[in-house]
C-alpha positions in Angstrom: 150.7 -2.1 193.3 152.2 -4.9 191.5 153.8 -2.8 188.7 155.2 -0.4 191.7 156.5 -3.8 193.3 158.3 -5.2 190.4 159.7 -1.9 189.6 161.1 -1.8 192.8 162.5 -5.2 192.6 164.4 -4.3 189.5 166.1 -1.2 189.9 169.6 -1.2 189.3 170.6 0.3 192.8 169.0 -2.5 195.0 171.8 -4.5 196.1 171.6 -8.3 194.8 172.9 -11.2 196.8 175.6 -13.2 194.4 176.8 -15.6 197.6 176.6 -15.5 201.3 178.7 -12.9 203.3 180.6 -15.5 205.7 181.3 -17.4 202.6 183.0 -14.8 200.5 185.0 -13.5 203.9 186.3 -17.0 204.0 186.8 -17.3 200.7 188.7 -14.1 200.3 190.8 -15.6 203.9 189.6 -12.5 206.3 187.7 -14.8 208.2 188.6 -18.8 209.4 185.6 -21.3 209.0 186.0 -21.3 212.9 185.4 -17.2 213.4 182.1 -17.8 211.1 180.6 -20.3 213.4 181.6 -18.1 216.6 180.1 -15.0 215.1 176.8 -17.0 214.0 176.2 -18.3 217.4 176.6 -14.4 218.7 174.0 -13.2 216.1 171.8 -16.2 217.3 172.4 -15.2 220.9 171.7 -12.0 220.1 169.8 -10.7 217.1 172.8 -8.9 215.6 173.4 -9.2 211.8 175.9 -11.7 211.0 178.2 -8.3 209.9 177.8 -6.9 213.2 178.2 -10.2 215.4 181.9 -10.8 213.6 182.6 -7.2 214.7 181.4 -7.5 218.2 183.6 -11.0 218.6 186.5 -8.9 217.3 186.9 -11.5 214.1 187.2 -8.4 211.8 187.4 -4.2 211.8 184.1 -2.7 210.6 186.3 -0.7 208.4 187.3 -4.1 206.4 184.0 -4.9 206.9 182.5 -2.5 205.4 184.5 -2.4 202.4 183.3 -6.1 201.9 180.0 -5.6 202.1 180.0 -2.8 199.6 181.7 -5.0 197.4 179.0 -7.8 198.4 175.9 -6.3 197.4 177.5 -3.8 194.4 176.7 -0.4 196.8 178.5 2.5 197.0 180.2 3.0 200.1 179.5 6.2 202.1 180.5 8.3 205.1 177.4 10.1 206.1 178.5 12.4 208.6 180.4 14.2 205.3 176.9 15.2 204.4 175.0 18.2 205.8 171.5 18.1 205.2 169.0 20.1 207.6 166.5 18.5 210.1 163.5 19.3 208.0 164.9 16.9 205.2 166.2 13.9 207.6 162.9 13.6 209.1 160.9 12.6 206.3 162.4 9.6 207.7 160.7 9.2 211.3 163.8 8.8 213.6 162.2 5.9 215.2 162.4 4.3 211.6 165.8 5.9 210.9 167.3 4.0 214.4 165.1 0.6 213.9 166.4 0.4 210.5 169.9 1.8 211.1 169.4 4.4 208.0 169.2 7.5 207.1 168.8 10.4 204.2 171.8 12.2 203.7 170.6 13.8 200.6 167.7 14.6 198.5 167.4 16.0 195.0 164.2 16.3 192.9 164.6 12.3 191.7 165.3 10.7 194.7 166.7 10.2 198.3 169.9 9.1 199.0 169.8 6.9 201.9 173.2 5.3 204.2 172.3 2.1 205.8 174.3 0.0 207.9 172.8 -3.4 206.5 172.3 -3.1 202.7 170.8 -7.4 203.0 167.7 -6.3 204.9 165.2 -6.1 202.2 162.1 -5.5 204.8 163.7 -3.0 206.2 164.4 -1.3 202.9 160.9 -2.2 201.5 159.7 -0.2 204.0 162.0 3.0 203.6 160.7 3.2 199.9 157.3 3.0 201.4 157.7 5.8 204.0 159.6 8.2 201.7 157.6 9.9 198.6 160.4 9.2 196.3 162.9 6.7 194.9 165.6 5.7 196.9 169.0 5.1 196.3 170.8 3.3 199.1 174.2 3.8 200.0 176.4 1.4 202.9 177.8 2.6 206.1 179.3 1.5 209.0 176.9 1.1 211.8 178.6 3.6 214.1 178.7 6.0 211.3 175.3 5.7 211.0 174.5 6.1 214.7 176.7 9.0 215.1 174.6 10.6 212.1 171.2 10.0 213.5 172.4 11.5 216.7 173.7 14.8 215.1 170.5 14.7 212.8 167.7 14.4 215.4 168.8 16.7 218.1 166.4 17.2 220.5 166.8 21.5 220.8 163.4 22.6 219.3 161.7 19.8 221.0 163.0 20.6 224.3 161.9 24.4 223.6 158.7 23.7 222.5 158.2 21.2 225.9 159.4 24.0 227.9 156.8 26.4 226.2 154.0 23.7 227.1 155.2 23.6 230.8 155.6 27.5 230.7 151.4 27.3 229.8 150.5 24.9 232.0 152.0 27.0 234.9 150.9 30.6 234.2 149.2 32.6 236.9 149.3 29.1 239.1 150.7 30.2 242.7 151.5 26.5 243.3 152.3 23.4 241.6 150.1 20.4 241.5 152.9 18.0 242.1 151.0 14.6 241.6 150.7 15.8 237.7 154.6 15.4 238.0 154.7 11.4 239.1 156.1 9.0 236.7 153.6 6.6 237.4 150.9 5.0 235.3 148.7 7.7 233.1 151.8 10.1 233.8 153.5 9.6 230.9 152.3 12.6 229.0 153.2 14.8 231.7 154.6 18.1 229.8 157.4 18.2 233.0 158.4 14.3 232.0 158.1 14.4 229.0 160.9 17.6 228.9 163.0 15.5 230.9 163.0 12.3 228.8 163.7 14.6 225.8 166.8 15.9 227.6 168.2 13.1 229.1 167.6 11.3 225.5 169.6 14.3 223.9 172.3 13.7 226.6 172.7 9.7 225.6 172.5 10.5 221.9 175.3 13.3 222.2 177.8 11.0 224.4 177.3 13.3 227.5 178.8 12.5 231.2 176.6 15.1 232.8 173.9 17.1 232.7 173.8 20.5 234.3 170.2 22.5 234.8 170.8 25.9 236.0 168.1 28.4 236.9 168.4 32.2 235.8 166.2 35.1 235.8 163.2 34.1 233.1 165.4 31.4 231.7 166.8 27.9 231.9 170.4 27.5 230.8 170.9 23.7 230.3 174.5 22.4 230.2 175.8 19.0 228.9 179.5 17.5 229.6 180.9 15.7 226.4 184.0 15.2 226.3 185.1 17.1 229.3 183.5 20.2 227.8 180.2 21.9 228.9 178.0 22.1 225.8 174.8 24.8 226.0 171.6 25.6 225.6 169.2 28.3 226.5 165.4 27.2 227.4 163.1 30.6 227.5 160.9 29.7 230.3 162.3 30.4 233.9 159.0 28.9 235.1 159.6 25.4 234.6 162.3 25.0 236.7 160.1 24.0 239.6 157.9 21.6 237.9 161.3 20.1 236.2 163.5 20.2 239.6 160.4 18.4 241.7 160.2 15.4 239.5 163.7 15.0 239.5 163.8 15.0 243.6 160.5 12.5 243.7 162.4 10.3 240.8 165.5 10.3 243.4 163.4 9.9 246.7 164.4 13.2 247.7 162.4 16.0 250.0 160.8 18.0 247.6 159.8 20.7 250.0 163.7 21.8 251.3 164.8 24.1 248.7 167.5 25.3 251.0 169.5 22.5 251.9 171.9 20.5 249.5 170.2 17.5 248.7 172.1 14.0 246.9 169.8 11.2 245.2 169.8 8.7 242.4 167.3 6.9 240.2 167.6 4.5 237.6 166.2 5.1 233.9 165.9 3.4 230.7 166.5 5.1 227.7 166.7 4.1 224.2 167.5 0.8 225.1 170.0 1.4 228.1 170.0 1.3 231.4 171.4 4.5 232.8 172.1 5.1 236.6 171.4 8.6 237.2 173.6 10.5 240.1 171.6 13.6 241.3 172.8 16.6 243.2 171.1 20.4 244.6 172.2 23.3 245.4 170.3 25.9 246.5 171.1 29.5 244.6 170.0 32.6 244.0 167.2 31.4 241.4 166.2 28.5 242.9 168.0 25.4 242.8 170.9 23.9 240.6 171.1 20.5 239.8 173.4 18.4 238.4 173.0 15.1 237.0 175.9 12.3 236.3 174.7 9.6 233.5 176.2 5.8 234.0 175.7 4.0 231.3 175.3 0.5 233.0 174.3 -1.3 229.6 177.8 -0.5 228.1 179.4 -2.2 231.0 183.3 -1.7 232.4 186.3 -1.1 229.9 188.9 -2.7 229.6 192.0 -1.8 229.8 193.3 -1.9 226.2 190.2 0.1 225.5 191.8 3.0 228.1 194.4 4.2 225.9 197.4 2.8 227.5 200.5 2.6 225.0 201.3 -1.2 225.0 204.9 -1.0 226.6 203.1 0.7 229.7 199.8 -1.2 229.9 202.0 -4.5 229.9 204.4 -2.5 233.0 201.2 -1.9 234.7 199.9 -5.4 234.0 203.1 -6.6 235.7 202.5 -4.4 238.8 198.8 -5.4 239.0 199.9 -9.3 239.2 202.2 -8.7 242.4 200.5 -10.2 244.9 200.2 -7.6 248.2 201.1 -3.9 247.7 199.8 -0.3 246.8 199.0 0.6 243.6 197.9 4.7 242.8 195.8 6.1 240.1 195.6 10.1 240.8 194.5 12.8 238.8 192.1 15.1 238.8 188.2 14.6 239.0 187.5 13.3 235.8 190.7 12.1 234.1 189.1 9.0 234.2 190.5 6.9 237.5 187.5 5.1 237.8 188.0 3.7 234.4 191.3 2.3 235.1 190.3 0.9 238.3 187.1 -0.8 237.5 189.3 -2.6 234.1 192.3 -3.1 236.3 189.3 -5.2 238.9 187.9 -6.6 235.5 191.3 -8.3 234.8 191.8 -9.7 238.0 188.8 -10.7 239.0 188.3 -14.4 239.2 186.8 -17.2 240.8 190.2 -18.1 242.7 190.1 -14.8 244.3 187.9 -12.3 246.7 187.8 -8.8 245.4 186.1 -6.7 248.2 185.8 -2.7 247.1 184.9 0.6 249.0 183.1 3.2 246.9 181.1 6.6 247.0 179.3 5.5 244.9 179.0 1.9 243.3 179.8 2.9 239.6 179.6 -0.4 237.8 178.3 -3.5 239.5 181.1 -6.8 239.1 179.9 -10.5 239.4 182.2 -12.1 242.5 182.8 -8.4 243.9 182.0 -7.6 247.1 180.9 -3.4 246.4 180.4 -1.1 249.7 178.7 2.1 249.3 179.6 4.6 251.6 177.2 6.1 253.9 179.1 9.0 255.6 175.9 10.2 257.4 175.3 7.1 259.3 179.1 6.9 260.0 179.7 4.3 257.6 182.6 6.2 255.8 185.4 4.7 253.8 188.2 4.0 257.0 185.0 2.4 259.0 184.1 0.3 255.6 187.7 -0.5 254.7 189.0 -1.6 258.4 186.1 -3.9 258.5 186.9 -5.3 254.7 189.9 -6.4 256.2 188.3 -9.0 258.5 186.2 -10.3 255.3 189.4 -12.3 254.2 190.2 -10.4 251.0 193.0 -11.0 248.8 192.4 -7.4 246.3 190.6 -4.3 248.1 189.7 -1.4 246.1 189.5 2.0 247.9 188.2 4.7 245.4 189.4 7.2 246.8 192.2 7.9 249.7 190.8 11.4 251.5 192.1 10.9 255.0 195.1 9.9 256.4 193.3 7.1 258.9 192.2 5.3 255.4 195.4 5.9 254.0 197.0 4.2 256.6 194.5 1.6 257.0 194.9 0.8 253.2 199.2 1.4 253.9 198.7 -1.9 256.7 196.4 -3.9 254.2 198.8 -3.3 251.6 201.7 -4.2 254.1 200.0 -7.6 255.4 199.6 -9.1 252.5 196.6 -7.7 250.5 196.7 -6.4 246.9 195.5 -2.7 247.3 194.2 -0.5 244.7 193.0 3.2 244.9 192.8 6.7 243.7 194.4 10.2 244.8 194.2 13.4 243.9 197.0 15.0 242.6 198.7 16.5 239.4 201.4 13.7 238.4 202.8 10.6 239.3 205.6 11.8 241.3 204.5 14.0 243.6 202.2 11.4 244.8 204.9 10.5 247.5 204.8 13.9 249.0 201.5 14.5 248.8 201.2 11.0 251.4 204.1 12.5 253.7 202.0 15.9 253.8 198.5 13.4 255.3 200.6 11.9 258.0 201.7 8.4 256.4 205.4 7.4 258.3 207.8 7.3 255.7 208.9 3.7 256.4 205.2 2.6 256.4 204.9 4.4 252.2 208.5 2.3 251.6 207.1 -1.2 252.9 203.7 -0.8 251.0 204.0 1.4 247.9 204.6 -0.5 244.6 203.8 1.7 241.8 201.9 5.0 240.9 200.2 5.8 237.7 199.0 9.2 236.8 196.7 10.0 233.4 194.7 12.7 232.1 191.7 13.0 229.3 192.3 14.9 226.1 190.1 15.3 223.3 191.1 13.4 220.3 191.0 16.0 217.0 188.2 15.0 215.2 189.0 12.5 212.7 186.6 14.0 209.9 187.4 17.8 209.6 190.9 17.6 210.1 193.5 19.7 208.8 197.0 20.1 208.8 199.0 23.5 209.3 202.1 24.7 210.5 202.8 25.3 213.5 202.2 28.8 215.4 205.1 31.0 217.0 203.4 30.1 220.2 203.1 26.7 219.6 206.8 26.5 218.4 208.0 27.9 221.7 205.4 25.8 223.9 207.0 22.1 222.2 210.8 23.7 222.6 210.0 24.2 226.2 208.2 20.4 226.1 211.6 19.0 225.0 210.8 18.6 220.7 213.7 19.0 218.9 212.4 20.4 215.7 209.4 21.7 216.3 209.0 24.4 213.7 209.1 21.2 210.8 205.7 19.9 213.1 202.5 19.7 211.5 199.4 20.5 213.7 196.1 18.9 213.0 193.0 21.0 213.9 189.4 20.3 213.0 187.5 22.6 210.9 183.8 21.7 212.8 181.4 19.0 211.0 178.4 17.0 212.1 180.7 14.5 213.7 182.1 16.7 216.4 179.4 19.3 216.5 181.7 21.6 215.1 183.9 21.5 218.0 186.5 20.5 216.1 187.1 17.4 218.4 186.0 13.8 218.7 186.2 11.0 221.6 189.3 11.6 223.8 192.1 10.0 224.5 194.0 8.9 228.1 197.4 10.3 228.4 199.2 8.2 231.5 202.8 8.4 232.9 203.8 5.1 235.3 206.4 5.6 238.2 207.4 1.8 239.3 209.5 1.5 242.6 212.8 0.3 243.1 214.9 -0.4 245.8 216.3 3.2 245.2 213.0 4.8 245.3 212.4 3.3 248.4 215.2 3.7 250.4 214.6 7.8 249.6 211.1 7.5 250.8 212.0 5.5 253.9 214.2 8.4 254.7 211.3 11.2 254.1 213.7 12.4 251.2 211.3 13.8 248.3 213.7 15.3 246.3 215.7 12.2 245.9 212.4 10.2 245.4 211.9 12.4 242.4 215.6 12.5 241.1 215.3 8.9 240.9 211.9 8.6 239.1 212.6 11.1 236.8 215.7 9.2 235.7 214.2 5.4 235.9 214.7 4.1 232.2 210.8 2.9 232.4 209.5 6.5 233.3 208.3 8.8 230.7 206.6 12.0 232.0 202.7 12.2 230.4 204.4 15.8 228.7 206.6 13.7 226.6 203.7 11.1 225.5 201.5 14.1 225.0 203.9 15.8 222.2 204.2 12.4 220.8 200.1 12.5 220.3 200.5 16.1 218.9 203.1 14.4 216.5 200.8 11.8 215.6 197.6 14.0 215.1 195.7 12.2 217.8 195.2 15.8 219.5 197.0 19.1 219.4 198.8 21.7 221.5 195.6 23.7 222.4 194.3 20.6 224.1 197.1 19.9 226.1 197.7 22.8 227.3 194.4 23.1 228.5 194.4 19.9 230.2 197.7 20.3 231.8 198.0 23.6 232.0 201.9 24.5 233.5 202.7 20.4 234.4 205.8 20.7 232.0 207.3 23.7 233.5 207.3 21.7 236.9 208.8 18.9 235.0 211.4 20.0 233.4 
């Protein structure tokens, strides 16, 4: 053992330890003396490596991170998610060691295993990889994410969820009922084949990114659907007998009748997984199969974004900044359901939210819980809906409210007086741009002079996928694509390169990564609001399309074509024929 010890110890790929990392980063002037004392007070706080505390206090990139610490500890920088290497050779590392020691094989050969890690200075940690593994190891650096996002590809959870489903598919046969205190959560339940399938899915869900979770019942099957990205993702499971077992935990989970299976039903639950506290939104629907049910996953440990983390180009996040600091008026979010409203809103809140000030908001549901924020949930069965919620608000002496969402026109109005009367008003409205907002307020009702007095700005956005930043490739553009970006206003389109992802680990072979918010921001002027005061829409429009600070999101979305953040199959899925009403 001692021999096996000191030949680990001298093996020329172990990284050695010439100085301390904060000194060399201060040395080589990419960090002040200051920024290493902030950051060591974050790792003490919270257990980070020093590395990742400097990136989490935003005192350097992990990119120029990680180029240091390769050059720190002499190892050979790596992007694992180039590698493919199947599931049978990644788990020789256990993934419960692979995500406690943020490593993981991305190759093996008949000498060795090469192995990314994200911290090359823990030597326990790598003692114990060599121990684990039956070979020598060769280690390689990566950035943390990297490494997470190649774990995540690496352990998926398919077979695992199959071979649950087969256990439950046992368990069941030839029983007429379902002995549904084998399905509670509670102590000594743990191994429950039903749980246990639904931990393994809703881990799969975190680990892929995904919003939702769809489980949909079909004759002898169970198609499973996941949302990432704004795209359902699938799965068959070959057992159309656990659907009961499964659906039943998830209604006792959300407190929810398990014997009406032919109502619509609406619950939550909380869970944690991996680490994260995730509030779970649950919904059935009765079909012919059984029951549908979809799931929506809040990640409450990742907390509210921000609003530089939205997307916003900087010359219209500062506009809407400006808008947000007014102090009574209406401001709009619209789009469609999931274009990502609620995002805006709860960073817009996030920025204004402040000891000086009394934020009061009315939501169905609570998203995100704020310190100093007054949050209503509405109950529309007991008659506590959003104008009953936000009419009472009002007598709460607020100086924000936040609506999240207009559906009526008695709480548009409500929110029109509030806005009026000196109350900074935020909310959300469903409709395809910025401009036709106005009409679509005229349509509910609203008096035109009442939209005037209150309205002070409207901002619109949409989600696109961002091409994935690994497999892309440029081409020229197609005919089709040629004629789509004339028609979008590009002058020389056929000299446009279009950037496409081939498919890797990264993006499931999707071909995209992440997304990206595309926003358009109409601010109103004296112009704008005589029009509206007057009921005239088509001068509203003239107007905004020709204000100097408007840019329609169809222009900003060819400039992300240009750039390669996305391409013209993305946006015209997302917005569809919005240009030809544009233009």
């Amino acid at each position: 053992m001692a021999a096996e010890n000191s030949d680990r110890s001298n093996r020329p790929d172990r990284p050695e330890r010439p100085q301390r990392l904060g000194d060399q980063l201060i040395e080589q002037g990419m960090i002040t003396a200051n920024d290493l004392k902030i950051a060591l007070e974050e790792q003490k706080r919270s257990g980070q490596a020093l590395g990742e505390a400097l990136v989490q206090t935003g005192r350097i990139s992990e990119r120029a991170l990680n180029e240091v610490l390769a050059e720190h500890y002499a190892i050979e920088p790596v992007d694992p998610n180039e590698y493919w290497v199947d599931k049978e050779t990644a788990s020789q590392l256990p993934e419960d060691s692979a995500r406690r020691f943020g490593a993981a094989i991305i190759e093996e050969s008949s000498e060795k295993f090469v192995v990314a890690t994200d911290d090359p200075g823990d030597v326990m940690a790598m003692d114990e990889i060599e121990r684990i593994l039956p070979k020598p190891v060769e280690f390689r650096i990566a950035s943390r994410q990297q490494v997470i996002n190649y774990i995540n590809a690496v352990y998926a959870r398919t077979d695992e969820l199959q071979s649950i489903a087969d256990e439950i598919g046992e368990e069941l046969a030839d029983k007429q009922e379902i002995d549904l205190s084998s399905l509670t959560v509670g102590a000594g339940r743990a191994s429950s084949p039903a749980v246990r399938l639904l931990r393994t899915l809703m881990e799969d869900a975190i680990q892929r990114g995904a919003s939702d979770i769809h489980i949909e019942p079909e004759d002898n099957l169970l198609r499973i659907r996941s949302r990432k990205d704004g795209i359902l993702h699938e799965r068959l499971v070959r057992q159309g007998n656990i659907q009961d077992a499964l659906i039943s935990l998830l209604k006792l989970m959300s407190g929810l009748n398990i014997t009406e299976r032919r109502l619509p039903q609406d619950g939550r639950f909380n869970a944690r997984i991996q680490d994260r506290s995730i509030d779970v939104r649950l919904s059935t629907l009765p079909q012919q199969h059984g029951e549908s049910v979809v799931m929506r996953l809040l990640d409450q440990s990742s907390g509210v974004s921000s609003l530089d983390q939205t997307g916003m180009e900087p010359e219209l996040l500062q506009r809407f900044r400006q808008l947000m600091s007014i102090p009574n008026g209406l401001i709009l979010v619209t789009g469609p359901t999931g274009s990502g409203k609620s995002t805006t809103l709860y960073g817009a809140l996030s920025e204004m939210n402040s000891s000086e000030v009394k934020i009061i908001t009315v939501e169905d549901p609570v998203e995100y819980a704020l310190p100093r924020v007054t949050q209503v949930q509405v109950r529309e069965s007991i008659g506590l809906d959003f104008a009953r919620v936000l009419r009472t608000s009002l007598r709460q002496d607020p100086d924000i409210v936040m609506v999240g969402e207009i559906r009526d026109a008695e709480t548009a109005e409500i929110a029109m007086r509030a806005a009026i009367t000196g109350h900074r008003v935020l909310s959300t409205l469903h409709t395809n741009d910025a401009v036709s907002t106005a009409n679509r307020l005229l349509d509910m009702g609203i008096q035109p002079f009442m939209l005037a007095a209150a309205l002070r700005g409207i901002i619109a956005q949409r989600l696109l996928r961002r091409v994935c930043s690994q497999c892309a490739k440029p081409r020229a553009a197609t005919d089709d694509e040629v004629a789509w970006l004339e028609r979008a206003g590009h002058a020389n389109p056929r000299n446009m390169l279009i950037y496409e992802g081939e498919g890797c680990r990264t993006c499931e072979n999707s071909g995209y990564s992440g997304r990206v918010g595309l926003f358009e921001l109409v601010e109103l002027d004296s112009g704008m609001r005589e029009a509206l005061r007057h009921g005239d829409i088509a001068e509203f429009s003239k107007l905004a399309h020709e204000s100097p600070t408007y840019t329609p999101m169809a222009d900003t979305a060819v400039s992300f074509v240009e750039q390669g953040k996305t391409n013209v199959a993305e946006v015209v899925r997302v917005l569809g024929e919005i240009i030809g009403a544009e233009r």
